[in-house]
DSSP file (Angstrom, degrees, kcal/mol; ACC not computed):
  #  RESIDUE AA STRUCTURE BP1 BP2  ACC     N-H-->O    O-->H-N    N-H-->O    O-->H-N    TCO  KAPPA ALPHA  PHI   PSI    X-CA   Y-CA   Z-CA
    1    1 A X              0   0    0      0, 0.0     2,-0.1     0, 0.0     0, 0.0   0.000 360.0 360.0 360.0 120.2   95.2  137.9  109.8
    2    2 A X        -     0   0    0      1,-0.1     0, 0.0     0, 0.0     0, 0.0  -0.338 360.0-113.5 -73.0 144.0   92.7  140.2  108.1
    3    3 A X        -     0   0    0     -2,-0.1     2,-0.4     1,-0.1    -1,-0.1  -0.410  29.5-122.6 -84.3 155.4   90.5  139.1  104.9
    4    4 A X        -     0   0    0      2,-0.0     2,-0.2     0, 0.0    -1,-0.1  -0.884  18.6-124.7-102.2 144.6   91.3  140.7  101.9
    5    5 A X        -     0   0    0     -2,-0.4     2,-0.9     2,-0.0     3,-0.0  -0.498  23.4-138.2 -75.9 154.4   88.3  142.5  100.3
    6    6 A X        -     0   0    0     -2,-0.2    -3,-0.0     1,-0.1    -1,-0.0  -0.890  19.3-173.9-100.1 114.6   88.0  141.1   96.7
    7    7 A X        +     0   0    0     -2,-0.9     2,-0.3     2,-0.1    -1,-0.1   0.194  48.8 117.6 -94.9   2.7   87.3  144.2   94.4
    8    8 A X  S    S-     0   0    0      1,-0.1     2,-0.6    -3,-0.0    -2,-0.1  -0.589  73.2-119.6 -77.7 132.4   86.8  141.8   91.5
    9    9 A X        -     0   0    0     -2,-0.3     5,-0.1     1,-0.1    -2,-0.1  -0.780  39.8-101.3 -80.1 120.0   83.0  142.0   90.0
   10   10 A X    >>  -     0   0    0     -2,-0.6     4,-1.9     1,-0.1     3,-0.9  -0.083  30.4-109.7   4.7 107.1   81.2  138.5   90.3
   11   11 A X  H 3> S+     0   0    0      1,-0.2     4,-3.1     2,-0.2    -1,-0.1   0.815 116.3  47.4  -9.5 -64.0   81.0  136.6   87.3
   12   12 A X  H 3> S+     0   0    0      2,-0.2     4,-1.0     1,-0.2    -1,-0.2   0.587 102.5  59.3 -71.7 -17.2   77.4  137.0   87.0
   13   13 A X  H <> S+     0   0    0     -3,-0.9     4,-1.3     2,-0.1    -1,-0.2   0.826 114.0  42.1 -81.4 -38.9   77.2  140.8   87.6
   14   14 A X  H  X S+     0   0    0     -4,-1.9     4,-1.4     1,-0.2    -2,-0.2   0.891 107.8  60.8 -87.9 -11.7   79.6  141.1   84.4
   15   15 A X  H  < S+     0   0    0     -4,-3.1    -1,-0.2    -5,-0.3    -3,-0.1   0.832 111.5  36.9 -25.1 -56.6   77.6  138.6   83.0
   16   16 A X  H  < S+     0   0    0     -4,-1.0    -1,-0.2     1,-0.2     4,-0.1   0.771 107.3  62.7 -79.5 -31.8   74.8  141.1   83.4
   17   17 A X  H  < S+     0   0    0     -4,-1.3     2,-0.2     2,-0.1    -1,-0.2   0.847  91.8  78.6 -67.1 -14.5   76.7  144.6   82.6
   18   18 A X  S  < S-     0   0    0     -4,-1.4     2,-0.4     1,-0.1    -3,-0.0  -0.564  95.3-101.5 -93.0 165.1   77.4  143.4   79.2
   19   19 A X        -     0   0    0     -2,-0.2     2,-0.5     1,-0.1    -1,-0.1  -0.547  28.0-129.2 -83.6 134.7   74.4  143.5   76.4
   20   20 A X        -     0   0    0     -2,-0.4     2,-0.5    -4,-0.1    -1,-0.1  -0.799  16.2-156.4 -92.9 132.5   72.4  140.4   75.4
   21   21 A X        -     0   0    0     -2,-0.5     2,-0.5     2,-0.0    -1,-0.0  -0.672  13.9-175.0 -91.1 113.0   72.2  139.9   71.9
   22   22 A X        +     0   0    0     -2,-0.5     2,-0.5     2,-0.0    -2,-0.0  -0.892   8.3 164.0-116.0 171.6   69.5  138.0   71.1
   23   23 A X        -     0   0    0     -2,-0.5     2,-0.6     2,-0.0    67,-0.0  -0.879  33.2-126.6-143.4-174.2   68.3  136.4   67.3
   24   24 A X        +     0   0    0     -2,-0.5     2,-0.5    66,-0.0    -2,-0.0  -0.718  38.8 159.4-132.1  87.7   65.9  133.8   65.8
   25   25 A X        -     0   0    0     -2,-0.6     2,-0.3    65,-0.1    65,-0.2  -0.944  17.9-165.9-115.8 133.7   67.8  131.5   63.5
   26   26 A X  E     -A   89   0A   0     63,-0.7    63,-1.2    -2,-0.5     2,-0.3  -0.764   7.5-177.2-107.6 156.1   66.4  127.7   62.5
   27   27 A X  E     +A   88   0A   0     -2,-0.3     2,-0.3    61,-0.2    61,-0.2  -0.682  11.7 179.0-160.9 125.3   68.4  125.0   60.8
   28   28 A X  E     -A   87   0A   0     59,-1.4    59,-3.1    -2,-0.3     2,-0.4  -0.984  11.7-166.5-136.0 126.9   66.4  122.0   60.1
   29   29 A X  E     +A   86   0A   0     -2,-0.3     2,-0.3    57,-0.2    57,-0.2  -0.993  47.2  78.3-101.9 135.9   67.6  118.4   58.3
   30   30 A X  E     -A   85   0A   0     55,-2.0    55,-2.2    -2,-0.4    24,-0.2  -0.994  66.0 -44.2 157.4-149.5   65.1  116.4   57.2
   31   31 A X  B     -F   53   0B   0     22,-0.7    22,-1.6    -2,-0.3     2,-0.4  -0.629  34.2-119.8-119.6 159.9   62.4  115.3   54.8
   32   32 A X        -     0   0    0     48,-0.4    50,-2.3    20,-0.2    20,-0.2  -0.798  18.3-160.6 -95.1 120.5   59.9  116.5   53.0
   33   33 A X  S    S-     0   0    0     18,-0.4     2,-0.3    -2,-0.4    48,-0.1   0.302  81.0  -9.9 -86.3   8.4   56.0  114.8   54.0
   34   34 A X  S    S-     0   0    0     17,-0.3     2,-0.3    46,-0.1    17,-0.3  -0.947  96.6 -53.4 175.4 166.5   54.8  115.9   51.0
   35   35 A X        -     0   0    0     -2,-0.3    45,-0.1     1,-0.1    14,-0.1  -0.606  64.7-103.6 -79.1 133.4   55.3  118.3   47.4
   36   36 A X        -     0   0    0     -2,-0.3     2,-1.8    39,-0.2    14,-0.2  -0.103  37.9-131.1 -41.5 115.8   56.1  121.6   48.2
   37   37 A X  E     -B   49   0A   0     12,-2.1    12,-1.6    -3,-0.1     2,-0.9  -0.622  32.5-161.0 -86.8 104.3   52.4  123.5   47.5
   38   38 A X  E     +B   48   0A   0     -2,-1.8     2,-0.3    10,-0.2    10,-0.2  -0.725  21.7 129.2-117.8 136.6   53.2  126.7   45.3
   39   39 A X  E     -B   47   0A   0      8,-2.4     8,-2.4    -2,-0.9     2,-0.2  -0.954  35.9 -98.4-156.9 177.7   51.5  129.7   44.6
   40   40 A X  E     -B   46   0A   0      6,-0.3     2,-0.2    -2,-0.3     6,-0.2  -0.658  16.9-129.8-113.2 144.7   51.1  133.4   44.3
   41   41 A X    >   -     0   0    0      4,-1.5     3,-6.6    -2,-0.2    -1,-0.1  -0.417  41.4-100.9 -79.0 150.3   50.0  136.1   45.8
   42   42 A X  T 3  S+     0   0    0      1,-0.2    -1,-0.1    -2,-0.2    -2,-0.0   0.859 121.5  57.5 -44.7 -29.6   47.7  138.5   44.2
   43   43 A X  T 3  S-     0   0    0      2,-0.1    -1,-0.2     1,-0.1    -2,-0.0   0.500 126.4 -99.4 -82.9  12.5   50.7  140.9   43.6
   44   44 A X  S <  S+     0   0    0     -3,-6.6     2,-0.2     1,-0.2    -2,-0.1   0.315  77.0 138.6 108.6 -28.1   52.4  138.2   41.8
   45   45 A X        -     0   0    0     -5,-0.1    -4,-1.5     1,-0.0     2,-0.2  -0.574  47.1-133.3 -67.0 120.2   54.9  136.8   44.6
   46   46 A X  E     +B   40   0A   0     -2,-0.2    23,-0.6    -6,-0.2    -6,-0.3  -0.643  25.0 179.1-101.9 146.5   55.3  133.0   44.8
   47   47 A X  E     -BC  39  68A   0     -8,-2.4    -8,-2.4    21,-0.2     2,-0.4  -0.997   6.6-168.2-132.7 118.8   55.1  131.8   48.1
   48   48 A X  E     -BC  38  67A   0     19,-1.0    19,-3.7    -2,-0.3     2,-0.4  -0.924   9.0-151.6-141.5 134.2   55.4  127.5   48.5
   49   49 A X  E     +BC  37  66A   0    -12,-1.6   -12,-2.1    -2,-0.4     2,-0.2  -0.921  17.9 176.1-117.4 152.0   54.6  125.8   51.7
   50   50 A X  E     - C   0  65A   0     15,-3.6    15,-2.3    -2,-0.4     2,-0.9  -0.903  21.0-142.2-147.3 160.2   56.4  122.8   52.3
   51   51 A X  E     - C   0  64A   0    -17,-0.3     2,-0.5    -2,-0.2   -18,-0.4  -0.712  15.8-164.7-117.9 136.9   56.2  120.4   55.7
   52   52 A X  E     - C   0  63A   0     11,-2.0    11,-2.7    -2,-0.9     2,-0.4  -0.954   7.5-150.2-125.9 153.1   59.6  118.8   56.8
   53   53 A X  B     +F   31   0B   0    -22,-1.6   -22,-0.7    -2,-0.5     2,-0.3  -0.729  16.4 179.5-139.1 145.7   59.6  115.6   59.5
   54   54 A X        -     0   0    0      7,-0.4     7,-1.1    -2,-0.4     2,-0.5  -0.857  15.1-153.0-140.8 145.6   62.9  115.6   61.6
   55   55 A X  E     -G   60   0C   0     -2,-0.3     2,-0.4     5,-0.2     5,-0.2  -0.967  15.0-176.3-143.5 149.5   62.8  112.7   64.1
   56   56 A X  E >   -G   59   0C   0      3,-1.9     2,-1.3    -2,-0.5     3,-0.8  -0.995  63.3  -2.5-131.2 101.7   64.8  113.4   66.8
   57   57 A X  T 3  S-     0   0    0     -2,-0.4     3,-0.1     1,-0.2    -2,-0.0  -0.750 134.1 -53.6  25.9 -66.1   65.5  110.8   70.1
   58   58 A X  T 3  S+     0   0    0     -2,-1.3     2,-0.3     1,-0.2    -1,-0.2  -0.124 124.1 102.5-178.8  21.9   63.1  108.2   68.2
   59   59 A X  E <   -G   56   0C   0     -3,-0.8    -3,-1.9     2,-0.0     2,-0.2  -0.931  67.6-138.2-113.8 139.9   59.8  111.1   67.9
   60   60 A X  E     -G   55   0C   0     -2,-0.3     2,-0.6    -5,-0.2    -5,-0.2  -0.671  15.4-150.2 -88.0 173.1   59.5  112.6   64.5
   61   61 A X        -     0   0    0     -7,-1.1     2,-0.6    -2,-0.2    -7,-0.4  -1.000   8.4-144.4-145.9 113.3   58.6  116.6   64.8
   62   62 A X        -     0   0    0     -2,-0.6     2,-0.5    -9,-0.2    -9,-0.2  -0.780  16.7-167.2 -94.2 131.1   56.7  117.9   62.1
   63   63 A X  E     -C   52   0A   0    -11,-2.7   -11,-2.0    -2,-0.6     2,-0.6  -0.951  13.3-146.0-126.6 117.7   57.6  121.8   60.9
   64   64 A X  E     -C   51   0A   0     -2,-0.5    45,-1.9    43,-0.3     2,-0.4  -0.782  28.9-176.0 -80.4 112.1   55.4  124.1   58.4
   65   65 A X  E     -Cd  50 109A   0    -15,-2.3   -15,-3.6    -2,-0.6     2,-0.5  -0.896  15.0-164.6-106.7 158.9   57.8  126.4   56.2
   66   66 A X  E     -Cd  49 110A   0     43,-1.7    45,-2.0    -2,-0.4     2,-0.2  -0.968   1.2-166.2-116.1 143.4   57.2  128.7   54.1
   67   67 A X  E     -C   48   0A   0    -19,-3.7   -19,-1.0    -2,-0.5     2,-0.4  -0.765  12.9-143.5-111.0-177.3   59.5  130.3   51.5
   68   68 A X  E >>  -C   47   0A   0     43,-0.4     3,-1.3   -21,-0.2     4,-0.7  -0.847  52.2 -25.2-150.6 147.7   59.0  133.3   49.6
   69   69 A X  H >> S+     0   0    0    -23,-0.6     4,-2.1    -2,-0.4     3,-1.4   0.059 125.4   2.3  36.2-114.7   59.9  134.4   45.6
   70   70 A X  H 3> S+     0   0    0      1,-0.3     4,-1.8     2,-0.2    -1,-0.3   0.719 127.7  59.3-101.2 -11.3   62.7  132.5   44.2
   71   71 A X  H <4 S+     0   0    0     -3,-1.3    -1,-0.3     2,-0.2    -2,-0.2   0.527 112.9  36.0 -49.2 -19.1   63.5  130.3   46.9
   72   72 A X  H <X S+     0   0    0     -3,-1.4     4,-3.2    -4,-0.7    -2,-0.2   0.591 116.4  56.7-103.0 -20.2   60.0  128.6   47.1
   73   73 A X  H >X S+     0   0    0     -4,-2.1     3,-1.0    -5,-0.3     4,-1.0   0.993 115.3  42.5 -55.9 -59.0   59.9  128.9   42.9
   74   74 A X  H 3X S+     0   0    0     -4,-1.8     4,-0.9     1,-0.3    -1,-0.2   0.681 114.6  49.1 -61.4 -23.8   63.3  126.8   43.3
   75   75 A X  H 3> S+     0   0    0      2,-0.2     4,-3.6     1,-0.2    -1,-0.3   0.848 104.2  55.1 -69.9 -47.7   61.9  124.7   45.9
   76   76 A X  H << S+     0   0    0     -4,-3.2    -2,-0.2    -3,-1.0    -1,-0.2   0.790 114.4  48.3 -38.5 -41.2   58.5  123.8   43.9
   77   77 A X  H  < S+     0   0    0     -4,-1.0    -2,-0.2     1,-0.2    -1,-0.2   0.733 118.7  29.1-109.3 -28.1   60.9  122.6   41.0
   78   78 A X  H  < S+     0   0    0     -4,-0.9     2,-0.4    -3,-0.2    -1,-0.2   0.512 105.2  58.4-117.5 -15.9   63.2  120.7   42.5
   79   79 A X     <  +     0   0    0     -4,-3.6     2,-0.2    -5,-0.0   -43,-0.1  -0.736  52.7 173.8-111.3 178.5   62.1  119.0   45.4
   80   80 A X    >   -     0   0    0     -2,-0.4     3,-3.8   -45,-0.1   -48,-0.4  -0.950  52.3 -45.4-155.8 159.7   59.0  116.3   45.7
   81   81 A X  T 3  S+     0   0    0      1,-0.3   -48,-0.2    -2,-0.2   -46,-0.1  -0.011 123.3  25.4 -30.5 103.2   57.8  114.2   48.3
   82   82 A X  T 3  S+     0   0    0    -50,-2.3    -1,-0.3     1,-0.2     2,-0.3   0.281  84.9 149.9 115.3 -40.5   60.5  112.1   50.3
   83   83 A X    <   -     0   0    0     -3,-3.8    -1,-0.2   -52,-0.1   -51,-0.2  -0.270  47.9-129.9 -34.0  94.9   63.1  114.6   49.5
   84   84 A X        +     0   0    0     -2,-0.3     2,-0.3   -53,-0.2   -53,-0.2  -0.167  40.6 170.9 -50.7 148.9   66.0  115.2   52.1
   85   85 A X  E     -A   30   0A   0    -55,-2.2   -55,-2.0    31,-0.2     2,-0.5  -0.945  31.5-146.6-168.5 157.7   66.3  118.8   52.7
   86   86 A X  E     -AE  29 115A   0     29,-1.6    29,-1.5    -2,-0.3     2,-0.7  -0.897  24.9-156.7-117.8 127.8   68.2  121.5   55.0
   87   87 A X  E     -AE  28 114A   0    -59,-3.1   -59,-1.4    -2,-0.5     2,-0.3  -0.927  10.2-165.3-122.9 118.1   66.4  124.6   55.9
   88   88 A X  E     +AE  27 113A   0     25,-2.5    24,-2.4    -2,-0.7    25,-0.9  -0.835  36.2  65.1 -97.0 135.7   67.5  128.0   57.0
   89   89 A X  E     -AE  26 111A   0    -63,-1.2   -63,-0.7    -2,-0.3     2,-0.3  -0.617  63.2 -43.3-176.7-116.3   65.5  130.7   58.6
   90   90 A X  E     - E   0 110A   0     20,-2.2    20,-2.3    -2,-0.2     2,-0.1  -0.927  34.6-127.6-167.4 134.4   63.6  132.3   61.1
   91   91 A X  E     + E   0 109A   0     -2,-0.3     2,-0.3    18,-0.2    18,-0.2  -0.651  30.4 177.2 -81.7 145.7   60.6  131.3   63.4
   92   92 A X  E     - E   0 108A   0     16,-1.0    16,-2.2    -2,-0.1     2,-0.3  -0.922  15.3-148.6-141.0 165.4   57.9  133.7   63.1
   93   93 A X  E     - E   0 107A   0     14,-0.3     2,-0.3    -2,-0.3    14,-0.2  -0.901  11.3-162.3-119.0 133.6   54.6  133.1   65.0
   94   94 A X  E     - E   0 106A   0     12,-1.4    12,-1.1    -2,-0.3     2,-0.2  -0.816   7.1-173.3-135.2 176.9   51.0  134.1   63.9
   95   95 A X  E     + E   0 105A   0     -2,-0.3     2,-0.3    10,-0.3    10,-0.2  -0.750  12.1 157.7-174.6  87.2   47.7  134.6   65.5
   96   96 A X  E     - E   0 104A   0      8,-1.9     8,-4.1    -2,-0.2     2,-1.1  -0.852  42.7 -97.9-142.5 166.4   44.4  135.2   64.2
   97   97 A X        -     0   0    0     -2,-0.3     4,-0.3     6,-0.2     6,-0.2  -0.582  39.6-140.7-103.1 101.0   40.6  134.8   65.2
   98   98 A X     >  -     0   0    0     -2,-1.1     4,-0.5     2,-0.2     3,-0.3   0.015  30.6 -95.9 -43.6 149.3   38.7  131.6   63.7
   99   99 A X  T  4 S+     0   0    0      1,-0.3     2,-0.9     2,-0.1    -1,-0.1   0.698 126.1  54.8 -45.2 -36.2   35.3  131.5   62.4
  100  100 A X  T  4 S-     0   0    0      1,-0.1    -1,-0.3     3,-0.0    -2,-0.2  -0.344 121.4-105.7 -78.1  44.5   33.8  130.2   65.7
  101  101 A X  T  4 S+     0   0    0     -2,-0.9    -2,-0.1    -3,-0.3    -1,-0.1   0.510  81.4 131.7  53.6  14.0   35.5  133.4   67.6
  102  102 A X     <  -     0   0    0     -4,-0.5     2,-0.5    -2,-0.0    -1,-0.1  -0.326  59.5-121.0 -74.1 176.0   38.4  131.1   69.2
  103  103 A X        -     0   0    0     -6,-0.2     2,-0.3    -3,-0.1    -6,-0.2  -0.965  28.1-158.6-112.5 152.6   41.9  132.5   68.7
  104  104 A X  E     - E   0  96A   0     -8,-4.1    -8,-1.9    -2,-0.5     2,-0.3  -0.953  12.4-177.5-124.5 159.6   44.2  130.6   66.9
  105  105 A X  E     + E   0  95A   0     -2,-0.3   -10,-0.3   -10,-0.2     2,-0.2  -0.839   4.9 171.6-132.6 159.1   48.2  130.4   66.7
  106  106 A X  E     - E   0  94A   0    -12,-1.1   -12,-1.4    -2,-0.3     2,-0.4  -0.646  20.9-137.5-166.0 136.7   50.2  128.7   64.9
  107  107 A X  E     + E   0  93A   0     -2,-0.2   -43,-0.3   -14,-0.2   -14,-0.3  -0.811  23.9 178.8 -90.2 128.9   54.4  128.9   64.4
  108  108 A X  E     - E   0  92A   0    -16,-2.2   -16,-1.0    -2,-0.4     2,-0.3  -0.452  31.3-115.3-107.4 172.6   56.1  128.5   61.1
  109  109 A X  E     -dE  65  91A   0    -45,-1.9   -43,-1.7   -18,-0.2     2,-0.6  -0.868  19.5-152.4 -92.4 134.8   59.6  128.6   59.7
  110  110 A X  E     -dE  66  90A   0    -20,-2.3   -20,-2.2    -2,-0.3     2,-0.7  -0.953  31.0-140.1 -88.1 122.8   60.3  131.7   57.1
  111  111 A X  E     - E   0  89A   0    -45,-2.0   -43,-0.4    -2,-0.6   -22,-0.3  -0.797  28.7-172.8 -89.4 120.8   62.9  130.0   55.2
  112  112 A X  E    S+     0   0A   0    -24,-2.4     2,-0.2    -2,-0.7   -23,-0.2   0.834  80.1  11.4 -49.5 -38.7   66.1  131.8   54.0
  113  113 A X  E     - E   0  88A   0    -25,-0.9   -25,-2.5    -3,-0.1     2,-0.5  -0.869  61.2-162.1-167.3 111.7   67.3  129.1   52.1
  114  114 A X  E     + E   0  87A   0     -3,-0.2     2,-0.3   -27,-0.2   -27,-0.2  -0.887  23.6 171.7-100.6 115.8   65.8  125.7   50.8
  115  115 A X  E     - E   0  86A   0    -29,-1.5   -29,-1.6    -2,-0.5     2,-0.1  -0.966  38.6-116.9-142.0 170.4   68.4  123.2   49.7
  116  116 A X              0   0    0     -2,-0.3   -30,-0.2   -31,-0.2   -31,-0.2  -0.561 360.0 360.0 -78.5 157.1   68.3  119.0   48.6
  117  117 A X              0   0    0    -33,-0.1   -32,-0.1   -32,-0.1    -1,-0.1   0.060 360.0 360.0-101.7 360.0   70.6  117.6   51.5
């Protein structure tokens, strides 16, 4: 009895023929470790950075966001220290060279959307 060929493409081959989409999306609940610091940029735009604790198996994870124009205005005004809050956005990573010529990085959250949970 003779094998039949299988003509069928491999799982993982169509896997591959199709395009991978990729994105950068965040969702964070948790609390705020402190009031949201807001201020403006020289052209006028208010920008408020705010620190959120998750804890997560029994570790908390501390996250710097930032939010931009009327989402960090709204944020300033309504939340304080202690505050549950849900955050949407977008990780963005930055990189610059400190006074002693080291480099430094550090990753943030852009937030989309700052809301009270």
């Amino acid at each position: 009895m003779a094998k039949s060929k299988n003509t069928e493409t491999p799982p993982q081959e169509a896997k591959a023929a199709e395009p991978f989409r990729s994105y950068n999306r965040v969702q964070l609940a948790g609390r705020l470790v402190a009031d949201p610091e807001l201020r403006y940029t020289p052209s006028g735009k208010a920008v408020s950075k705010l620190r959120v604790a998750t804890i997560d198996t029994r570790e908390a994870q501390f996250h710097d966001v930032v939010a931009w124009e009327d989402e960090a205005e709204a944020a300033a005004e309504r939340l304080t220290k202690g505050s549950a809050v849900y955050v949407q956005g977008r990780l963005q990573t930055r990189t610059w060279d400190a006074q002693d010529g080291s480099k430094r990085r550090a990753t943030q959250i852009v937030a989309t959307s700052v809301r009270a949970a």
